[in-house]
MIVEXVEX-723117 format. One record per atom (N, C-alpha, C, CB): atom name; x, y, z. Coordinates in pm, whole numbers, plus 50000, padded with zeros to 5 digits. Atoms other than C-alpha are relative to their C-alpha. Glycine has a CB too. Layout:
<zases>
@atom = CA, X = X, Y = Y, Z = Z
...
</zases>
This chain:
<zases>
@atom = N, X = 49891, Y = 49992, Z = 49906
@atom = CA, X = 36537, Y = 97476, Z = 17177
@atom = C, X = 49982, Y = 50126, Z = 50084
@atom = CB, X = 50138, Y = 50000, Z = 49927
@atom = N, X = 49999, Y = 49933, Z = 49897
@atom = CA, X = 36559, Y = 97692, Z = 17501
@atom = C, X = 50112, Y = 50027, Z = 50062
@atom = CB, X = 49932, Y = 49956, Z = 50068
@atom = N, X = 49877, Y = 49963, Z = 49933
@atom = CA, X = 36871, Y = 97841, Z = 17643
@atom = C, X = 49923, Y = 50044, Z = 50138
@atom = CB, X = 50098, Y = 50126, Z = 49915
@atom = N, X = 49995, Y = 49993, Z = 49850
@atom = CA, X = 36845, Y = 97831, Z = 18024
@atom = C, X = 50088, Y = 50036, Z = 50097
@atom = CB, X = 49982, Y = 49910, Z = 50036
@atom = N, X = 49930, Y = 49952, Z = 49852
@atom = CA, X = 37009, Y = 97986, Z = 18355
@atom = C, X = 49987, Y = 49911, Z = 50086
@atom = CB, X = 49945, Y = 50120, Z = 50070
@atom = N, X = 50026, Y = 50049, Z = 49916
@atom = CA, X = 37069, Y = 97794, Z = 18567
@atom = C, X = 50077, Y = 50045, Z = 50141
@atom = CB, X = 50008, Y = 49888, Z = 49956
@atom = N, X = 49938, Y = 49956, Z = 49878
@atom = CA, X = 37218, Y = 97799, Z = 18956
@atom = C, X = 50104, Y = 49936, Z = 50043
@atom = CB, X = 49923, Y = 50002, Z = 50097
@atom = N, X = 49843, Y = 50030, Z = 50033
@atom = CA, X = 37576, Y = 97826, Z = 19002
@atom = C, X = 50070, Y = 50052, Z = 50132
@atom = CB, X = 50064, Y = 50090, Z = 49850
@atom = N, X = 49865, Y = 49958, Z = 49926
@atom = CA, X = 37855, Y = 97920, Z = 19208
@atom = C, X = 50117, Y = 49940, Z = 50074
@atom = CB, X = 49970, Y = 50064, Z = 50078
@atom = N, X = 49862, Y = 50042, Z = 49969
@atom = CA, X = 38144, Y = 97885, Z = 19417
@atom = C, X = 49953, Y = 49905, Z = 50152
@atom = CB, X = 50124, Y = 50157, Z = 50023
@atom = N, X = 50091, Y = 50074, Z = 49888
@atom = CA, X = 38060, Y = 97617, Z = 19717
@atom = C, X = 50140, Y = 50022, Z = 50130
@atom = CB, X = 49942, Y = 49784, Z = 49946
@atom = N, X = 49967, Y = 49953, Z = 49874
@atom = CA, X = 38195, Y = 97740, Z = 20053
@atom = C, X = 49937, Y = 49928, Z = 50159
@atom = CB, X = 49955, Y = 50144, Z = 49982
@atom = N, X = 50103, Y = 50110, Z = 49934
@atom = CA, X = 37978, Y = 97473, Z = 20269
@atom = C, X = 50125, Y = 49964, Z = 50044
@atom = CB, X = 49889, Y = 49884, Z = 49912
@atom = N, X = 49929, Y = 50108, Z = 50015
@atom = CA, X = 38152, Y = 97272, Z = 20486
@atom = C, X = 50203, Y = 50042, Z = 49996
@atom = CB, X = 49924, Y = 49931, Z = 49847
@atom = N, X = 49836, Y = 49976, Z = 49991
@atom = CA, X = 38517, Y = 97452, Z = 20507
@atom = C, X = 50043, Y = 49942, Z = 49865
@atom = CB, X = 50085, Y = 49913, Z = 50139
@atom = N, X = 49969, Y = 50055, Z = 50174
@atom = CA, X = 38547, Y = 97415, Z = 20117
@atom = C, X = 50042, Y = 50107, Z = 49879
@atom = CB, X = 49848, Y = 49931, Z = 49933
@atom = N, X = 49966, Y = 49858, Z = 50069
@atom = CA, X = 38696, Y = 97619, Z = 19887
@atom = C, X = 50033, Y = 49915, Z = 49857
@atom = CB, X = 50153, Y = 50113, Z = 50082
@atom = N, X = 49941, Y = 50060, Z = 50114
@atom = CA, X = 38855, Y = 97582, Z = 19492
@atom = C, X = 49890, Y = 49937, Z = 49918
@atom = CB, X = 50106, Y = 49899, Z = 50039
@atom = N, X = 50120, Y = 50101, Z = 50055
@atom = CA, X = 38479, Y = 97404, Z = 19360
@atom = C, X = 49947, Y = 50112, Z = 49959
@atom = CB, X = 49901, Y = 49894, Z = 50100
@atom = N, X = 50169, Y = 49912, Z = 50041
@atom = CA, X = 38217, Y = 97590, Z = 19123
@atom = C, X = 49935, Y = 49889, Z = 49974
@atom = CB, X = 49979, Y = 50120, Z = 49849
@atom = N, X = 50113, Y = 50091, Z = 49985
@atom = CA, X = 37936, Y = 97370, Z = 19151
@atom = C, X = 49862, Y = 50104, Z = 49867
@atom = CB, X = 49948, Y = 49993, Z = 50222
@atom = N, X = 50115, Y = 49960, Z = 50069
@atom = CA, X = 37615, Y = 97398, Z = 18875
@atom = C, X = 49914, Y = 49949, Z = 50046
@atom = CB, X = 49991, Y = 49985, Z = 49881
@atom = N, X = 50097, Y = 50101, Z = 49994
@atom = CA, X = 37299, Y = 97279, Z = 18947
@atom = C, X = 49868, Y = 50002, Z = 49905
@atom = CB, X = 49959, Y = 50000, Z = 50134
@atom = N, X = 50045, Y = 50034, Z = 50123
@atom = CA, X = 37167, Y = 97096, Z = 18626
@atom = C, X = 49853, Y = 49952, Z = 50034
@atom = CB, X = 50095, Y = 49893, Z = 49929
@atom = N, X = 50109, Y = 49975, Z = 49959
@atom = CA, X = 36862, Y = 96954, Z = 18771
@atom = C, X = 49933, Y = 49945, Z = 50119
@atom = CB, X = 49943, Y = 49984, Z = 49915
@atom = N, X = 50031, Y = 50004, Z = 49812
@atom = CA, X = 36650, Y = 96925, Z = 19062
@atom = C, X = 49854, Y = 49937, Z = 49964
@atom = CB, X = 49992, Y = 50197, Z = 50117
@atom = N, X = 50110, Y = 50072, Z = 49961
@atom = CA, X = 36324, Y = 96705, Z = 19118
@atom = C, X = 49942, Y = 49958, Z = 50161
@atom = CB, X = 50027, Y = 49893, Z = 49933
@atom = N, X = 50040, Y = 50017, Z = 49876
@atom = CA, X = 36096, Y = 96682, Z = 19436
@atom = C, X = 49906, Y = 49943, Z = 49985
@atom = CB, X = 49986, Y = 50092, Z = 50074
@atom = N, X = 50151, Y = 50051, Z = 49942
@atom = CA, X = 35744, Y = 96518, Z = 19389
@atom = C, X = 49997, Y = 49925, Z = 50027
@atom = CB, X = 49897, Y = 49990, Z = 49954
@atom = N, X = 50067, Y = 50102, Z = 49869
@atom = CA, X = 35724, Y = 96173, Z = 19523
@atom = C, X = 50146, Y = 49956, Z = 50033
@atom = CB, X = 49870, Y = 49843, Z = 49953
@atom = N, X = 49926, Y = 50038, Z = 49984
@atom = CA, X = 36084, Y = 96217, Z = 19571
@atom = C, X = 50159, Y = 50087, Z = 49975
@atom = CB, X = 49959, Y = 49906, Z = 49951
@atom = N, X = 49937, Y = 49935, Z = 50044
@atom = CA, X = 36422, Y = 96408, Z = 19580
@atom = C, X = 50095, Y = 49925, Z = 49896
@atom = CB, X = 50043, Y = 50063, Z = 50094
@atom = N, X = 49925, Y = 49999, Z = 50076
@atom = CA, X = 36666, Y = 96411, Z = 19289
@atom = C, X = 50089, Y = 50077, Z = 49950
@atom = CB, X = 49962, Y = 49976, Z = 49951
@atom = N, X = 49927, Y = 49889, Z = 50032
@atom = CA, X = 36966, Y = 96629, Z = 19208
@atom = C, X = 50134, Y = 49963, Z = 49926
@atom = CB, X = 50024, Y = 50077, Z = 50123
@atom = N, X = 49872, Y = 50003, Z = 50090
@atom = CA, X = 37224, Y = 96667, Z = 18933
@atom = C, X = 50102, Y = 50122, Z = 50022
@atom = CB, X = 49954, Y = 50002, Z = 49844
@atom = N, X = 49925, Y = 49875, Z = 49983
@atom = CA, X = 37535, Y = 96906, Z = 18989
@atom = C, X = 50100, Y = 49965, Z = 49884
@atom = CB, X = 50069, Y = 50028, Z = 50162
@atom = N, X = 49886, Y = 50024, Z = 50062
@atom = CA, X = 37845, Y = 96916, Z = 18770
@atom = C, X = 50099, Y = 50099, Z = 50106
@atom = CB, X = 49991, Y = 50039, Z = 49828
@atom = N, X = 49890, Y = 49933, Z = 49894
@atom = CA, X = 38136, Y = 97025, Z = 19003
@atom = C, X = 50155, Y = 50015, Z = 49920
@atom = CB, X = 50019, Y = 49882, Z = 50154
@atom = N, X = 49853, Y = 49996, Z = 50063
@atom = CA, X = 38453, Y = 97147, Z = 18851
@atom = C, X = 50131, Y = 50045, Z = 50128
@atom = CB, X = 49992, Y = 50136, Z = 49861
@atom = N, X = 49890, Y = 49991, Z = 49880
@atom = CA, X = 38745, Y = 97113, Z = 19125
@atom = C, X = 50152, Y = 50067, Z = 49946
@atom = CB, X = 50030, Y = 49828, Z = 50062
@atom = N, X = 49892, Y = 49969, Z = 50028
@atom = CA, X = 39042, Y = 97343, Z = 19068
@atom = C, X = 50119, Y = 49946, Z = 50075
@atom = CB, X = 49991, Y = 50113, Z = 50000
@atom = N, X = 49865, Y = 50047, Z = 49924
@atom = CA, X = 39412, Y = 97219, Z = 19156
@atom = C, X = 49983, Y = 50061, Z = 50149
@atom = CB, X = 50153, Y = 50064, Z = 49918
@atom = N, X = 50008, Y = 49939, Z = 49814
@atom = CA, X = 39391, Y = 97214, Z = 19550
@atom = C, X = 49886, Y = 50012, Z = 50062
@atom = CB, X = 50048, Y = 50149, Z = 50032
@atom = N, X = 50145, Y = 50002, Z = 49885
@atom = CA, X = 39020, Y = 97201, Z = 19611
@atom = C, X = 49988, Y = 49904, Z = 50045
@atom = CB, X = 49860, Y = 50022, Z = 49960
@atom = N, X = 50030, Y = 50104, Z = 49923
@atom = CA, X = 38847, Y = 97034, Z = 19872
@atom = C, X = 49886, Y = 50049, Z = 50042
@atom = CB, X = 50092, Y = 49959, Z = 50098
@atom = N, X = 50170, Y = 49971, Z = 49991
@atom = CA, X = 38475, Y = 96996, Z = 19895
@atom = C, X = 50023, Y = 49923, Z = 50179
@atom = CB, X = 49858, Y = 49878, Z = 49836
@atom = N, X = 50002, Y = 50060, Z = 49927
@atom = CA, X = 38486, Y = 96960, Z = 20263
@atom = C, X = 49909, Y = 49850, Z = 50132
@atom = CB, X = 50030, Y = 50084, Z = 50001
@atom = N, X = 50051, Y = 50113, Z = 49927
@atom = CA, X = 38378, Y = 96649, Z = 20531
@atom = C, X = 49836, Y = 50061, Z = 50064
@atom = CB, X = 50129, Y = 49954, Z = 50134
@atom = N, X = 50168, Y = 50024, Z = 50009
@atom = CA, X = 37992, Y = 96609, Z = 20524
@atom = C, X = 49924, Y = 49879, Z = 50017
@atom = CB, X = 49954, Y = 50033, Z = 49878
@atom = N, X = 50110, Y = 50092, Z = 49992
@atom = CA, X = 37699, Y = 96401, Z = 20575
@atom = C, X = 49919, Y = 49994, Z = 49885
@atom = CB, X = 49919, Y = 50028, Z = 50105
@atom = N, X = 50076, Y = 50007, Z = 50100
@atom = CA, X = 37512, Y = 96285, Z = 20299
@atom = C, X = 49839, Y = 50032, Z = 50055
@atom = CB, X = 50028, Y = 49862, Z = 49933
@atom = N, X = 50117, Y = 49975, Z = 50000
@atom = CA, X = 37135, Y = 96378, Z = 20303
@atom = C, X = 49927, Y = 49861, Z = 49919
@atom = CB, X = 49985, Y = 50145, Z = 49938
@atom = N, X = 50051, Y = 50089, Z = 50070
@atom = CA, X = 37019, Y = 96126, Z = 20030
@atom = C, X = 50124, Y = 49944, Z = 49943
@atom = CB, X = 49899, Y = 50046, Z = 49910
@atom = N, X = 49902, Y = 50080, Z = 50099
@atom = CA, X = 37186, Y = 95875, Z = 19806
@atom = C, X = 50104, Y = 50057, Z = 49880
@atom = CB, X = 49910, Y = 49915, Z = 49927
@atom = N, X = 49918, Y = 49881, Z = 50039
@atom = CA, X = 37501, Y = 96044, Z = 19667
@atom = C, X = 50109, Y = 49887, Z = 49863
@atom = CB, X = 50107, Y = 50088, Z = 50181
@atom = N, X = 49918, Y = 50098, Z = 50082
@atom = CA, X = 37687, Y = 95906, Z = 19334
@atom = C, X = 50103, Y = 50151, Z = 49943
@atom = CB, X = 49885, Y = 49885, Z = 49852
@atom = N, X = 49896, Y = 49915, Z = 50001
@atom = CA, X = 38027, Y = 96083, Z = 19275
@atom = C, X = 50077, Y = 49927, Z = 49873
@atom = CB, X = 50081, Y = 50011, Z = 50149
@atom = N, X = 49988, Y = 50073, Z = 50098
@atom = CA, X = 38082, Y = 96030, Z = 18908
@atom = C, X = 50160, Y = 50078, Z = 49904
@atom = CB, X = 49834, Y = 50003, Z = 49922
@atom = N, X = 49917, Y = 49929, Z = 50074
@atom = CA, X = 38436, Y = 96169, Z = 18766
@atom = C, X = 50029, Y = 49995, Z = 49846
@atom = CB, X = 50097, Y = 49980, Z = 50055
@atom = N, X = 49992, Y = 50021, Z = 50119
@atom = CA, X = 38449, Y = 96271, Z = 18399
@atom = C, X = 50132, Y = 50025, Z = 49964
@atom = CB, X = 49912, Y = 50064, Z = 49934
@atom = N, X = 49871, Y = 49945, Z = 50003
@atom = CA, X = 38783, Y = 96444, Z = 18377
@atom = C, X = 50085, Y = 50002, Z = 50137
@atom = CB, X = 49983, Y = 50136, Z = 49950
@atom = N, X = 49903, Y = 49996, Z = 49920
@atom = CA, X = 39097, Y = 96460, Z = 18581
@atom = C, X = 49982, Y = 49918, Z = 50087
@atom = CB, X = 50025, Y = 50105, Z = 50044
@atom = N, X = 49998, Y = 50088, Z = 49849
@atom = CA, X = 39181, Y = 96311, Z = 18917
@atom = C, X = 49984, Y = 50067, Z = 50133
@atom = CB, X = 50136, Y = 49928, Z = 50021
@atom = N, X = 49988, Y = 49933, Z = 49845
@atom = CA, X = 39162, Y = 96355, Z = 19282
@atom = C, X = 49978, Y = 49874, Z = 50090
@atom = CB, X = 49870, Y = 50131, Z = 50041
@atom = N, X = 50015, Y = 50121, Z = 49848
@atom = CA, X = 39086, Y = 96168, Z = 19619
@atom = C, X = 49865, Y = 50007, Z = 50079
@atom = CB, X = 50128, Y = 50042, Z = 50138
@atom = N, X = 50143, Y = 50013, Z = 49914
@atom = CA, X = 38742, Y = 96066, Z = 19791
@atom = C, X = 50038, Y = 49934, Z = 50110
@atom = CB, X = 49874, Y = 49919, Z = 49931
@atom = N, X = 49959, Y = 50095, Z = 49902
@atom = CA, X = 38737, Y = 95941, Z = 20168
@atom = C, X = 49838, Y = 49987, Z = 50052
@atom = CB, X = 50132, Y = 50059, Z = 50121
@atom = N, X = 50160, Y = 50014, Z = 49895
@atom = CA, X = 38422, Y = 95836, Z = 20403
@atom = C, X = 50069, Y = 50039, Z = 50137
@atom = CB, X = 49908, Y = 49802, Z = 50017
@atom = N, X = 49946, Y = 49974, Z = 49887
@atom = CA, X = 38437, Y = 95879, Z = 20763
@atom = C, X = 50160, Y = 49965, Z = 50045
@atom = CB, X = 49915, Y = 49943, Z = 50077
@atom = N, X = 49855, Y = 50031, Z = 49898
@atom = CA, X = 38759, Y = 95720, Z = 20855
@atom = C, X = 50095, Y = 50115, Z = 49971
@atom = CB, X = 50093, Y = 49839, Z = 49958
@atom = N, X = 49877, Y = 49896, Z = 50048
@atom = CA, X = 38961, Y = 96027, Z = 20647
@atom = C, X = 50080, Y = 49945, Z = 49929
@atom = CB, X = 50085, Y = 50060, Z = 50100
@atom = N, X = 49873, Y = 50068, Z = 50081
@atom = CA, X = 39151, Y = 95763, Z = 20456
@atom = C, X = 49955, Y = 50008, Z = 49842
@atom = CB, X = 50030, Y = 49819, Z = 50051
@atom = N, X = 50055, Y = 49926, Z = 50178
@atom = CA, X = 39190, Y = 95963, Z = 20077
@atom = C, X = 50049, Y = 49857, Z = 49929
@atom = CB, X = 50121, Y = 50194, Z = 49912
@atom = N, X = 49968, Y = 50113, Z = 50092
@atom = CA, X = 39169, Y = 95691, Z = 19805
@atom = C, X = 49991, Y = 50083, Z = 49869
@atom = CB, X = 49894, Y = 49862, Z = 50009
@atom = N, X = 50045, Y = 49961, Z = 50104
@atom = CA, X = 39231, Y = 95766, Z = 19475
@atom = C, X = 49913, Y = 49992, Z = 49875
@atom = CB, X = 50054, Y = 50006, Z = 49988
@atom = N, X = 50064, Y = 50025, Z = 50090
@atom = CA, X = 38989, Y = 95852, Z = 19210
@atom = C, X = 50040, Y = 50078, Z = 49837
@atom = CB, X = 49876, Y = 50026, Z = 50059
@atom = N, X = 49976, Y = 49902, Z = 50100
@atom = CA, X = 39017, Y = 95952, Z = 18841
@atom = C, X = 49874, Y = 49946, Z = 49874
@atom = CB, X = 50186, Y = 49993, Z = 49948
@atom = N, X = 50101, Y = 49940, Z = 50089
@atom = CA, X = 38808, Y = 95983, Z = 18526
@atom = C, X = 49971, Y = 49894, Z = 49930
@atom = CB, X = 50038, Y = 50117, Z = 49915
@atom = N, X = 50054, Y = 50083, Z = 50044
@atom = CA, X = 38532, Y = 95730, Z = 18468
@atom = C, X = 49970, Y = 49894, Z = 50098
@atom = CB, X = 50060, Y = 49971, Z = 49903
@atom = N, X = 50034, Y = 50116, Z = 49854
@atom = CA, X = 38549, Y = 95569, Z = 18833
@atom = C, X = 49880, Y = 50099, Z = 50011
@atom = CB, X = 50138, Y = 49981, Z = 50178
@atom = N, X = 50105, Y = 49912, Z = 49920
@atom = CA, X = 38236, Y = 95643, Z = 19063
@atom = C, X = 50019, Y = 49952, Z = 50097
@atom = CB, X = 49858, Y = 50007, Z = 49973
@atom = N, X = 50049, Y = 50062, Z = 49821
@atom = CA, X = 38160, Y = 95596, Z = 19437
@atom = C, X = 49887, Y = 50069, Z = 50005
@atom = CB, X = 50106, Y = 50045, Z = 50160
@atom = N, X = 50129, Y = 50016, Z = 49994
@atom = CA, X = 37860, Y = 95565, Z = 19558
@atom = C, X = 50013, Y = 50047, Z = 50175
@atom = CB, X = 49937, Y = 49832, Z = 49944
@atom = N, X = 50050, Y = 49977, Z = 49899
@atom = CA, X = 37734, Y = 95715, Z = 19915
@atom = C, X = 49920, Y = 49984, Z = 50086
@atom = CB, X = 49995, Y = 50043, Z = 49996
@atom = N, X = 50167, Y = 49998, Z = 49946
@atom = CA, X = 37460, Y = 95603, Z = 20144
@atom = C, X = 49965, Y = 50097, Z = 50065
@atom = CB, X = 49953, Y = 49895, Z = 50089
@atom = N, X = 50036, Y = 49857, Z = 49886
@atom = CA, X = 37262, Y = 95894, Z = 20339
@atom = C, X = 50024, Y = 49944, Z = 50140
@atom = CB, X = 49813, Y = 50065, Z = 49996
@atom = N, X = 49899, Y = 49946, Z = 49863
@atom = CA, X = 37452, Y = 96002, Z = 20649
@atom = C, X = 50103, Y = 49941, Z = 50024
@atom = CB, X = 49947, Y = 49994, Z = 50133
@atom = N, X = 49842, Y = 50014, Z = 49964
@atom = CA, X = 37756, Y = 95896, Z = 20539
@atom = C, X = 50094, Y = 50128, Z = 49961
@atom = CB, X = 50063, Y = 49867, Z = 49917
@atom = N, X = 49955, Y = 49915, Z = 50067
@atom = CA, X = 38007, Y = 96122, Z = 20585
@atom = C, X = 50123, Y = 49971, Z = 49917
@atom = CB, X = 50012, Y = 50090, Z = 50075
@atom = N, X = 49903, Y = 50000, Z = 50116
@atom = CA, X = 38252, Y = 96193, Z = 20319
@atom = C, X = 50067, Y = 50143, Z = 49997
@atom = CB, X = 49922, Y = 49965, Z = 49855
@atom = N, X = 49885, Y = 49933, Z = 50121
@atom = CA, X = 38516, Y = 96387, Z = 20147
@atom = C, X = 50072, Y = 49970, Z = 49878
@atom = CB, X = 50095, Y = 50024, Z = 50046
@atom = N, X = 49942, Y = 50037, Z = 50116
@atom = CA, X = 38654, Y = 96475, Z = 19822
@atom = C, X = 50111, Y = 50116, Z = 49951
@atom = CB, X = 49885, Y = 49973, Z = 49898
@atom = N, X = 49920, Y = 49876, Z = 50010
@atom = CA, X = 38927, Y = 96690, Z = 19688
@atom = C, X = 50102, Y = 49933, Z = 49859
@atom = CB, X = 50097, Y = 50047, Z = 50175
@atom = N, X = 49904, Y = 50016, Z = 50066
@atom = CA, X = 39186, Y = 96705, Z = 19414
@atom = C, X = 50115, Y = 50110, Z = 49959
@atom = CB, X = 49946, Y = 49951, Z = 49913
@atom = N, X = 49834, Y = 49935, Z = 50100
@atom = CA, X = 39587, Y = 96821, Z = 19307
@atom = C, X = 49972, Y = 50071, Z = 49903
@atom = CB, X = 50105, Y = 49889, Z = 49917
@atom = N, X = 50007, Y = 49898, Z = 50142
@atom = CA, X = 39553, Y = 96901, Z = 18971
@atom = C, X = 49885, Y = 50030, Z = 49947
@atom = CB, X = 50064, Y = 49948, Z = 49882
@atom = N, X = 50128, Y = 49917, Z = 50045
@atom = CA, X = 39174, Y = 96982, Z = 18934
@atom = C, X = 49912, Y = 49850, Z = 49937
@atom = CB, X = 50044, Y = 50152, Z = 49854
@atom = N, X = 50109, Y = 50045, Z = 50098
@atom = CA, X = 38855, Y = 96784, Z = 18788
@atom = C, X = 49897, Y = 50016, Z = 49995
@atom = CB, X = 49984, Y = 49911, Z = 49984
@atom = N, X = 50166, Y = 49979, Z = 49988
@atom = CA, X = 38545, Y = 96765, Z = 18684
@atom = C, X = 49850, Y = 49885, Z = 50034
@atom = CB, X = 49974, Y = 50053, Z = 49860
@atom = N, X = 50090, Y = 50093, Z = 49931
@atom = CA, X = 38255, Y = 96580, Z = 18874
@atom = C, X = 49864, Y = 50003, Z = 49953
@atom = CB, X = 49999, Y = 50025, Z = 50140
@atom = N, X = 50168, Y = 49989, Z = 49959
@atom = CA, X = 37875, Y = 96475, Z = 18833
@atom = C, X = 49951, Y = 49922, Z = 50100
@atom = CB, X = 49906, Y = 49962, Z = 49889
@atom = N, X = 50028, Y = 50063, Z = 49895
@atom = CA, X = 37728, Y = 96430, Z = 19152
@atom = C, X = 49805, Y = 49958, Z = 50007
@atom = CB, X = 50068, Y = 50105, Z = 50121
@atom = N, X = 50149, Y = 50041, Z = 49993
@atom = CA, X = 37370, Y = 96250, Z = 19126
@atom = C, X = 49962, Y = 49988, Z = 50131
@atom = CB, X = 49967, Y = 49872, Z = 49931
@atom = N, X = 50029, Y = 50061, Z = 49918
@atom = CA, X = 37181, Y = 96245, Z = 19437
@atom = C, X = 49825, Y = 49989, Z = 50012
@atom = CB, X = 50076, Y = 50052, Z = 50100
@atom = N, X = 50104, Y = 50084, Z = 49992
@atom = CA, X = 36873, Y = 96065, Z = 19525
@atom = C, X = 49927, Y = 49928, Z = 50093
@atom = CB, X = 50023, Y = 49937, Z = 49947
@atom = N, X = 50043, Y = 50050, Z = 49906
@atom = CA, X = 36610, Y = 95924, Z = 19759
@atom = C, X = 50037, Y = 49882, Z = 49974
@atom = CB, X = 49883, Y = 50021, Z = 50027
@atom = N, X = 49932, Y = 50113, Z = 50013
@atom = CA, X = 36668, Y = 95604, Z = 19618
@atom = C, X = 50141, Y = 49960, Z = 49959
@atom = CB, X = 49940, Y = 49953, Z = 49938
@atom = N, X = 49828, Y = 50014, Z = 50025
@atom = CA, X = 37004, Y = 95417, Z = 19561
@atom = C, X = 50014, Y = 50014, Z = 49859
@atom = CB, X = 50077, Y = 49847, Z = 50047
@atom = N, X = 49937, Y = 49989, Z = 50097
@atom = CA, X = 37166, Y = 95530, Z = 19239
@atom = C, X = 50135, Y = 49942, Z = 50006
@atom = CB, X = 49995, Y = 50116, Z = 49970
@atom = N, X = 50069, Y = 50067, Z = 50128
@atom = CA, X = 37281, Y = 95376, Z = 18977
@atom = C, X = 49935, Y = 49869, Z = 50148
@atom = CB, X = 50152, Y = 49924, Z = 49820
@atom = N, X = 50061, Y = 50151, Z = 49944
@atom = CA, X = 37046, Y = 95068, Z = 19131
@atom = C, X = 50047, Y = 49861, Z = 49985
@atom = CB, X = 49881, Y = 49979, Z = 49948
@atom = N, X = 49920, Y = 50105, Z = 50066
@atom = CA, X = 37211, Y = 94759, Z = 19156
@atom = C, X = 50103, Y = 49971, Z = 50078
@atom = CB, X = 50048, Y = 50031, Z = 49870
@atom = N, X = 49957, Y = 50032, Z = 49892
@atom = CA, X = 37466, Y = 94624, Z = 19366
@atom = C, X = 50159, Y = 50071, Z = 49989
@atom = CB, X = 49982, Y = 49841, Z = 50020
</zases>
C-alpha cells in the first residue's frame, strides 16, 4: 500500500464558488480520462461551461440542481447521473451541499444508451 497526494482545491473557474474539487485520476495516452470527486457546500454553484470531453455527473450524497444550455435547473439527488456530450454547456449547483463524481472522457461514458 501507498499513501498518495493528490491535486485539490477550491474551483473558482467559471464564476464558481462553495466546490473543493479532488482530482483522483487522470489518463492521456490514446486518450483523455478524468476522475474528480467534488464536494458542493450549501449554496455552491460550479458555474455555466462547456464541456471539453464526455462528462458523467454522478451524485453520491445529498442533492442539488443540474441544467444544460437552456438554464432550466432540474433536480438531482444521490444515485441519479447525467450524462454530458462535449460542448455542451452546463450547470450544476446545490442548497444544502453534496458530493459528486465527475468522470470525463474521450469516449461516451458509462457506454450505452
Amino acid at each position: 500500500m501507498q499513501w498518495v497526494s493528490l491535486e485539490d482545491g477550491l474551483v473558482t473557474e467559471h464564476s464558481s464558488h462553495g466546490i473543493h474539487m479532488t482530482e483522483v485520476a487522470r489518463l492521456s495516452a490514446d486518450g483523455e480520462f478524468r476522475v474528480h470527486v467534488a464536494e458542493f457546500r450549501p449554496g455552491a454553484v460550479l458555474g455555466s461551461h462547456p464541456t471539453r470531453l464526455w462528462q458523467s455527473f454522478h451524485v453520491v450524497a445529498g442533492s442539488g440542481w443540474v441544467c444544460g444550455h437552456d438554464g432550466q435547473r432540474q433536480p438531482i439527488r444521490a444515485g441519479q447521473t447525467v450524462l454530458w456530450s462535449p460542448g455542451e454547456v452546463h450547470e450544476s449547483g446545490s442548497d444544502g451541499g453534496m458530493s459528486v463524481v465527475i468522470t470525463q472522457a474521450g469516449s461516451r461514458l458509462p457506454d450505452g444508451d
